[in-house]
Steps between C-alpha positions, in 0.01 A plus 500: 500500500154503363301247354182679449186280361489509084276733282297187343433378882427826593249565241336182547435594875442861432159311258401275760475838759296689203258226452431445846452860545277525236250215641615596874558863536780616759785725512853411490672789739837321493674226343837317450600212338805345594622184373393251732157631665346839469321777736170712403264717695179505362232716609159354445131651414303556799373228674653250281802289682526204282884519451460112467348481189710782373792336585371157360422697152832633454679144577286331232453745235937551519568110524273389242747728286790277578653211371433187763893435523566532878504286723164360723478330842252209488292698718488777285393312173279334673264885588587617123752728670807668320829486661580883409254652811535445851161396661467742685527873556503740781285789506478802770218750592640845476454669763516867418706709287842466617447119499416500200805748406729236682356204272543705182869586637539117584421383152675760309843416695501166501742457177735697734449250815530182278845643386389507147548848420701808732204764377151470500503677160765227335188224520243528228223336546340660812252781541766683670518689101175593512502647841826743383310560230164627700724690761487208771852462542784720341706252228801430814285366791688323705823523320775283429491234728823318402643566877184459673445261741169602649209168551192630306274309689437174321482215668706165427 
């Protein structure tokens, strides 16, 4: 059922987050990595909002690590771009603390709502771990899913 991204690619990404932290400090409250896209929420210092150049960071620093094999629209080559990011991403304001308790929520079920896994647990590489680990969320949240058929709130 799962196809959860590999150690090697996982490490590469996890450097590319470390060395952008290190030049760019921020906190990572929640992330997932799933095998086609991935979700964070980042909280960053005061008075600094430059998830842009964050963002841009992370993308270089993790595809200069990988082999140029995929495949390129014309449009692409022609900016320098790498076919393994999208161009964009979508960021959100939190609001207070129970949005910001629905976004962590959001990112730590997804692997459920993409049908990838029936229990948050079952997926590794998500913060979800660390969260059971700090007494966030006891080691079941949400439970098994497998006859669930509840929307989590992604849109198409």
């Amino acid at each position: 059922m799962s196809k959860q991204p590999g150690p090697a690619l996982i490490e590469v990404l996890r450097r590319a987050f470390r060395e952008t932290h290190q030049r760019h400090p921020f906190t990572i409250d929640a992330i997932l990595v799933l095998p086609d896209h991935l979700h964070t929420v980042w909280t960053l210092p005061e008075g600094d909002a430059d998830f842009a150049m964050r963002w841009q960071s992370i993308k270089s620093t993790f595809s200069r690590a990988l082999a140029r094999n995929e495949r390129i629209s014309p449009s692409r080559s022609a900016k320098g771009e790498r076919g393994i990011w999208q161009r964009r991403y979508w960021e959100h304001t939190i609001r207070d603390d129970d949005d910001f308790a629905r976004h962590v929520d959001y990112v730590h079920i997804n692997p459920v709502k993409h049908g990838l896994v029936n229990r948050v647990r079952d997926w590794a590489p998500s913060s979800f771990h660390r969260h059971v680990e700090l007494g966030n969320y006891p080691v079941d949240w949400a439970g098994d899913q497998s006859d669930d058929s509840r929307d989590y709130g992604e849109r198409g």
